[in-house]
C-alpha positions in Angstrom: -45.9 -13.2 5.5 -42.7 -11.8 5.4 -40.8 -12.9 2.0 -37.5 -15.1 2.6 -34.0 -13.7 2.4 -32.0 -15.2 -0.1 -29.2 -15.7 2.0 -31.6 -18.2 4.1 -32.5 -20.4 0.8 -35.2 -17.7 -1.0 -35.3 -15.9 -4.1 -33.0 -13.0 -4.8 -34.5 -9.5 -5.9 -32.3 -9.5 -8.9 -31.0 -12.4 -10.9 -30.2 -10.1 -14.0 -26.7 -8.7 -13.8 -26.6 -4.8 -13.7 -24.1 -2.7 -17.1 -21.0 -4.8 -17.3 -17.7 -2.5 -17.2 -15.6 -1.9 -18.7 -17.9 -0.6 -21.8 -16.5 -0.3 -25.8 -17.7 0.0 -29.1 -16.2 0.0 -32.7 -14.3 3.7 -31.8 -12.0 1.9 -29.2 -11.6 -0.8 -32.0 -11.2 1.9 -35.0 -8.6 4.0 -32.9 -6.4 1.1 -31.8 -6.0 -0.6 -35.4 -5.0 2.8 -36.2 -2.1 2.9 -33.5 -1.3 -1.0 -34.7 -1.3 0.3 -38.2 0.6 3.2 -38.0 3.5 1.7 -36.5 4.1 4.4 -33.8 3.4 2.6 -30.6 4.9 4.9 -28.2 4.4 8.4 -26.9 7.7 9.9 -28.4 7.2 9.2 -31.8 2.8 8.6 -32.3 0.1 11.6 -31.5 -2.8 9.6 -29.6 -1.3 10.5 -26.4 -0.7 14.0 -26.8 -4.4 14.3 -28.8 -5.6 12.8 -25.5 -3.5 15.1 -23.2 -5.0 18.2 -25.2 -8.4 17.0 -25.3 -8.8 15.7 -21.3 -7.0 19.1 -20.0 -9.6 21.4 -21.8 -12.3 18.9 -20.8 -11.2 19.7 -17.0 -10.5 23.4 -17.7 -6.7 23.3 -17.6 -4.2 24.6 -20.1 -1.9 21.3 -19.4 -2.3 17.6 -19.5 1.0 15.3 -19.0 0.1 11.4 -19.4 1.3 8.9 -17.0 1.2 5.5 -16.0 -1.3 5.5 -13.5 -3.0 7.8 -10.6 -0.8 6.9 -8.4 1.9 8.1 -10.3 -0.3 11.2 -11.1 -0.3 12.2 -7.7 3.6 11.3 -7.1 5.1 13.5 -10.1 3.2 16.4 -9.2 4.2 16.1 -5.7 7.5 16.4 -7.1 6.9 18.8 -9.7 5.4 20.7 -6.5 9.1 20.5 -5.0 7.5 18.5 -2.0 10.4 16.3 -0.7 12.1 14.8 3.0 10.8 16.5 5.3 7.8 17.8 4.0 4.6 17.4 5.6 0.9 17.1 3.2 -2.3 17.3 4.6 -4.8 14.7 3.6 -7.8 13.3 4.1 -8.0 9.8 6.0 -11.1 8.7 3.9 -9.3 7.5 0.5 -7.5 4.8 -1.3 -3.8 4.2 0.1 -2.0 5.5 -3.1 -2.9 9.0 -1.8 -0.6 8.5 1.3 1.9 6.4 -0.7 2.6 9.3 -3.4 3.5 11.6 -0.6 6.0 8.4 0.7 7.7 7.8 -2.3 9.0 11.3 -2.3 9.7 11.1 1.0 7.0 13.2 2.5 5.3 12.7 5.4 1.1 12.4 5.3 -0.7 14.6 8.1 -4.1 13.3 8.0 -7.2 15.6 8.8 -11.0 14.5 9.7 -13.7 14.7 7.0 -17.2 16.9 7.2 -20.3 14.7 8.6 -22.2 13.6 6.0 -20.2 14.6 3.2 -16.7 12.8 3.5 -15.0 15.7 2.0 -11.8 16.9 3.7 -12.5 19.6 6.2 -11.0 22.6 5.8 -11.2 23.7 9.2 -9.5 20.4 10.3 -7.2 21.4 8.1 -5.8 24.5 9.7 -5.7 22.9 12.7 -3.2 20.3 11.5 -0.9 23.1 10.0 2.6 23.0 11.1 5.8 24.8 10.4 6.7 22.0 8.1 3.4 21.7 5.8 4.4 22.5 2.6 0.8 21.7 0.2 -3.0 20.3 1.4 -4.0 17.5 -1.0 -8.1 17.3 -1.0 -9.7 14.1 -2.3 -12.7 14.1 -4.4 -13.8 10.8 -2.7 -16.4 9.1 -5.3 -16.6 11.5 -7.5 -17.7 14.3 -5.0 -15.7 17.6 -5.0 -14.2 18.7 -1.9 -15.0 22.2 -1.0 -12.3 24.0 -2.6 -13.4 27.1 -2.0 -12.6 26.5 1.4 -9.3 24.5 1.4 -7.6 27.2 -1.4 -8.6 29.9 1.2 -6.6 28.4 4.0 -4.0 27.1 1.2 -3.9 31.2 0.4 -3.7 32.2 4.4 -0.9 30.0 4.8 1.1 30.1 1.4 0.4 26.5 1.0 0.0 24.7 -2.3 -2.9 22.2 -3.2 -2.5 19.3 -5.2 -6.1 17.6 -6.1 -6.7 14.0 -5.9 -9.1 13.9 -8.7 -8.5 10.1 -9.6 -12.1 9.3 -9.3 -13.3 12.3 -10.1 -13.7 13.0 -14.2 -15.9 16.1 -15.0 -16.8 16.6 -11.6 -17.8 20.6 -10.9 -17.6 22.6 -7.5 -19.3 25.6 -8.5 -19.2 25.1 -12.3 -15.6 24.7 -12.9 -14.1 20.9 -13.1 -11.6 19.4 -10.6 -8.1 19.0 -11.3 -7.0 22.6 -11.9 -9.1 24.4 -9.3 -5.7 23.7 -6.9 -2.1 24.1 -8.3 -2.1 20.4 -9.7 -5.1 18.2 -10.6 -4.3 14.3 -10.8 -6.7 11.3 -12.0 -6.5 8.1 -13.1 -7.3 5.7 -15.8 -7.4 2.4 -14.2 -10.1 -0.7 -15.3 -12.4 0.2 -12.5 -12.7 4.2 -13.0 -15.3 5.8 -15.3 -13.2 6.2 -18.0 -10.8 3.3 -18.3 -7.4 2.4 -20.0 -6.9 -0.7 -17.8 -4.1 1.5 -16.7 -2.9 5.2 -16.8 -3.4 9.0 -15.3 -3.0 12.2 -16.0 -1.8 15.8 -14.5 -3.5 18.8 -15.2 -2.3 22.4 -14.6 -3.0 25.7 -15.7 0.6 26.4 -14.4 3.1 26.9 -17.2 5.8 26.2 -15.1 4.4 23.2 -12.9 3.4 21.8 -16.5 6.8 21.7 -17.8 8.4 20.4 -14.5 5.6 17.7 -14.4 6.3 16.8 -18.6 10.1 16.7 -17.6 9.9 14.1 -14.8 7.5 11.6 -16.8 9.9 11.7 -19.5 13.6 10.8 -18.3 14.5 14.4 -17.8 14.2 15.9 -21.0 13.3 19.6 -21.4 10.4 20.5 -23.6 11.7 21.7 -27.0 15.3 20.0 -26.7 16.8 17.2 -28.1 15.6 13.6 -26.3 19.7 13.0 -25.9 19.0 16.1 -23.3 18.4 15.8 -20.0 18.6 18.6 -17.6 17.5 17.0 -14.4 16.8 13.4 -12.9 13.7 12.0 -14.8 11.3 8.7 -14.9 9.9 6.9 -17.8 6.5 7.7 -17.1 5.2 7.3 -20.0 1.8 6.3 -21.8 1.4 4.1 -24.2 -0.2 5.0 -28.1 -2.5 2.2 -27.1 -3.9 3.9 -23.9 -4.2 7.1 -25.8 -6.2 5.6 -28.6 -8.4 3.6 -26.1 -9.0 6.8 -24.0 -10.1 9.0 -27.1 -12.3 6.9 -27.5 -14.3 6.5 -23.8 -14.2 10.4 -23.6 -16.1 10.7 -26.3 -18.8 8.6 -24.4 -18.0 10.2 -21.1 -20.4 13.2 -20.9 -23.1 10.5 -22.2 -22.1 8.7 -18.8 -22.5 11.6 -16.5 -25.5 12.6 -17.3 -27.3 8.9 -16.4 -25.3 8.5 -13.8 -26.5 11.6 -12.3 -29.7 10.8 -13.1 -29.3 7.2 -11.6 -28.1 8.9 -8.5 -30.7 11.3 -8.2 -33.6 8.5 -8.5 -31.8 6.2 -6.5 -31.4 8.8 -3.6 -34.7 9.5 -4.0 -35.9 6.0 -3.0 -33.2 5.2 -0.2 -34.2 8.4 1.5 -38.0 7.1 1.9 -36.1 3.9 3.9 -35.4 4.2 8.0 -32.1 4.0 8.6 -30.5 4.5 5.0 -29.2 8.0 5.1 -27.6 9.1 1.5 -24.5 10.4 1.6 -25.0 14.6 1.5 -24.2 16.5 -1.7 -23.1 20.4 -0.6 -25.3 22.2 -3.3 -21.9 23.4 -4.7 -21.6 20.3 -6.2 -22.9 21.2 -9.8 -21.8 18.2 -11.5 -20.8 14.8 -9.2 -19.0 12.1 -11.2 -20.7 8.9 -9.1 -17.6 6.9 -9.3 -19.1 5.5 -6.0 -22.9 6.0 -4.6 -22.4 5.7 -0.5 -24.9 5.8 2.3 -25.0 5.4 5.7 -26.2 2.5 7.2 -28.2 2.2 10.9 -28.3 -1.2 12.0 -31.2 0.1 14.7 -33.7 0.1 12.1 -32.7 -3.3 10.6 -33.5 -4.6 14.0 -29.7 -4.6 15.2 -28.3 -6.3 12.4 -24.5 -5.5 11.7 -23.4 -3.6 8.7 -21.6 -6.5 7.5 -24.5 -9.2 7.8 -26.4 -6.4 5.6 -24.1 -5.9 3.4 -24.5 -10.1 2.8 -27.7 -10.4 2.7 -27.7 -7.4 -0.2 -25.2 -9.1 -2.2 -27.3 -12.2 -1.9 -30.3 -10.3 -3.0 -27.9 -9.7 -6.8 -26.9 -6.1 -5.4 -23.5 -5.7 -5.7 -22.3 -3.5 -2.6 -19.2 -3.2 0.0 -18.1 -1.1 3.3 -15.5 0.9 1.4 -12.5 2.3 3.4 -11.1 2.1 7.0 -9.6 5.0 8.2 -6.0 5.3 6.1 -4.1 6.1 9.0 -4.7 2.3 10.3 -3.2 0.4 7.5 -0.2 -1.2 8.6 1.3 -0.4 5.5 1.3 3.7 6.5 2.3 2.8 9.9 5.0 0.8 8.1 6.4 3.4 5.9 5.9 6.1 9.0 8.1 4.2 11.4 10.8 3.2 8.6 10.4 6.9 7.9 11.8 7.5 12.0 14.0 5.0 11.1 12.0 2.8 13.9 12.1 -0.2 11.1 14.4 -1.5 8.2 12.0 -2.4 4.9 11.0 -5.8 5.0 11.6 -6.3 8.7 9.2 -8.7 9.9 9.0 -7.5 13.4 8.1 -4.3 14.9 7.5 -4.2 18.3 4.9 -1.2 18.2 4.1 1.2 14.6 3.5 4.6 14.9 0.0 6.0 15.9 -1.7 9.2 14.4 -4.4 11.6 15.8 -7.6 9.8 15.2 -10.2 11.7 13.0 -13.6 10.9 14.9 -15.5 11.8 12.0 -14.2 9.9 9.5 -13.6 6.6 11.8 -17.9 6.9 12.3 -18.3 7.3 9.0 -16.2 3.6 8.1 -18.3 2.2 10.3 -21.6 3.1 8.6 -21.1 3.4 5.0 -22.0 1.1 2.3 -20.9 1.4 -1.5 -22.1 0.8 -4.7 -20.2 0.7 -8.1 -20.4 3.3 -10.5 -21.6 0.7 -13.2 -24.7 -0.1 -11.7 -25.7 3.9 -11.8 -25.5 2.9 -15.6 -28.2 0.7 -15.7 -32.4 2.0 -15.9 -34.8 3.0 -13.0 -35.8 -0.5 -13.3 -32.4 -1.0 -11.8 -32.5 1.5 -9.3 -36.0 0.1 -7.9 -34.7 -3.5 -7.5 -31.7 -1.7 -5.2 -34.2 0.1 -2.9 -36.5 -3.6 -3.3 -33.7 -5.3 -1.9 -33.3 -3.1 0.8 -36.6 -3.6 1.9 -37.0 -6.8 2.0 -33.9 -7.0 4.6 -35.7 -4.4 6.6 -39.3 -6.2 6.7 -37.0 -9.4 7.7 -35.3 -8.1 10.3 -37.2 -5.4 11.7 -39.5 -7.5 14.0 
């Protein structure tokens, strides 16, 4: 007899709650009553901050670190550190989080999306070079849940066509392509620090450089202008107040420590987890190029086929799952949909005003078949759960099957 679903009345898989997140111990408490205690709550004047910017860029393999408020912001100041301005067109992938497009916007840049590889979501570079146009200044890869890009591929086109590449490494912390980490394998590396990512300030990102030069443009522009080694009354060019706080600083010290720790059982996680969904019909892992020599799993992702569930839609699974105590969602739609890019393109043509409530039509871009499949197949799961114990990986695949043998009649 086929076991009920707990979605119709019966008993979930899992009633135990998988590693809560965010995670912290005595050395996030020891390093902040230090900050409190010294007095020195800011950047300017404490050393968490730049211990953290030393210790994070070396982690990576970059000379440079420069501290920031957030990812977003990561991305944003290298842009501009980058000289990308008005006019300038970036080429992106369509598979991320909207604060990859919106960087490029607030410096008045205009995102040129192109398709992703089957199977692996990483930007192709061979899209890429199609979508080149006399006014692309940089190509901005996307380590989309913690899986490198193939950079040896996008720097060679970068290379062909004098390009520069800014890295959107925000969910990507000791990732490897090919034994070196993300964030300096382009020009400009950027991550982020916010409460859901793998290492977590509530808030807060990061540039990293091996560029001398890009370094001290990106350190200028976080910090109101001011020139490295003059006085703070200096300011040579137009600056933000960037800044991190002591208290971020101290709090990250403390989860890198605990980082590597992390990576290694969430790729071990991974690895048994894929294990198990591979021996499912119609639950297709998301491919890892063998490249890939460290993955940082801020998201696990499959593809889903309804066919072998008997017909039932992704989303009715994706209930059902979350019934069973599996946490789990269909990620992204394809960025170049979301009104609020089709917003800032057409107030970009000056089609709109901000704020204007009415638009008759918003501007369209090339679709990216790949990636538009891909939204309609994929399933996430959090990087938290890849902390928990085989245990916890066998009650995932469980789940799974229980909505097959349901369903599949």
């Amino acid at each position: 007899m086929t076991e009920k679903l707990a979605i119709d009345g019966g008993t979930p898989v899992r009633s135990k709650p998988f590693p809560s997140w965010p995670m912290w111990g005595k050395r996030e408490e020891e390093l902040l009553l230090e900050v409190l205690h010294s007095g020195k709550w800011g950047t300017l004047n404490g050393p968490k901050v730049i211990e953290f910017e030393n210790k994070f860029a070396a982690f990576q393999g970059a000379k440079y670190g420069v501290c920031v408020t957030g990812g977003t912001a990561a991305l944003e100041l290298a842009l501009r550190a980058m000289g990308i301005g008005p006019g300038d067109e970036v080429i992106t992938s369509p598979y991320t989080f909207v604060a990859t497009a919106s960087a490029m916007f607030k410096v008045g840049a205009t995102p040129t999306f192109a398709d992703v590889e089957p199977g692996t979501l990483s930007l192709d570079a061979a899209r890429v070079e199609e979508a080149i146009t006399p006014r692309t200044k940089a190509i901005l890869p996307v380590h989309i849940g913690g899986c490198p890009t193939n950079m040896d591929a996008i720097n060679q086109v970068a290379r062909r066509h004098r390009l520069l590449v800014l890295e959107d490494a925000c969910q990507a912390w000791g990732a490897e392509w090919g034994g070196k980490r993300v964030g300096p394998l382009g020009d400009l590396g950027g991550f982020s620090f916010q409460a859901s990512k793998n290492i977590n300030a509530g808030e807060g990102g990061i540039i990293v450089t091996n560029d001398p030069e890009l370094y001290e443009r990106a350190w200028a522009l976080h910090n109101v202008g001011r020139t490295l080694g003059k006085s703070r009354h200096e300011q040579d060019l137009l600056g933000f107040n960037y800044r991190m706080t002591e208290w971020q600083g101290a709090v990250l010290l403390a989860q890198l420590e605990r980082l590597p720790q992390h990576i290694k059982l969430r790729e071990e996680s991974a690895a048994y987890l894929t294990d198990l969904l591979e021996e499912i019909p119609g639950i297709t892992p998301r491919t890892r190029d063998p490249r890939v020599t460290q993955h940082a799993w801020h998201l696990y992702m499959f593809f889903y086929d309804g066919q072998a569930f008997g017909g039932l839609p992704r989303e009715d699974f994706i209930r059902a799952l979350q019934a069973e105590g599996v946490p789990c969602s269909p990620g992204y739609k394809p960025l170049y949909t979301s009104p609020a890019v089709r917003r800032a393109w057409a107030e970009q043509q000056g089609q709109i005003k901000p704020w204007q409530k009415e638009a008759a039509s918003l501007p369209e871009a090339k679709p990216c078949p790949v990636c538009e499949k891909a939204c309609q197949e994929t399933v996430w799961f959090y990087q938290n759960m890849l902390l928990g114990d085989k245990r916890d990986m066998e009650d995932i695949a469980t789940a799974i099957r229980k909505i097959q043998l349901a369903k599949a009649k």
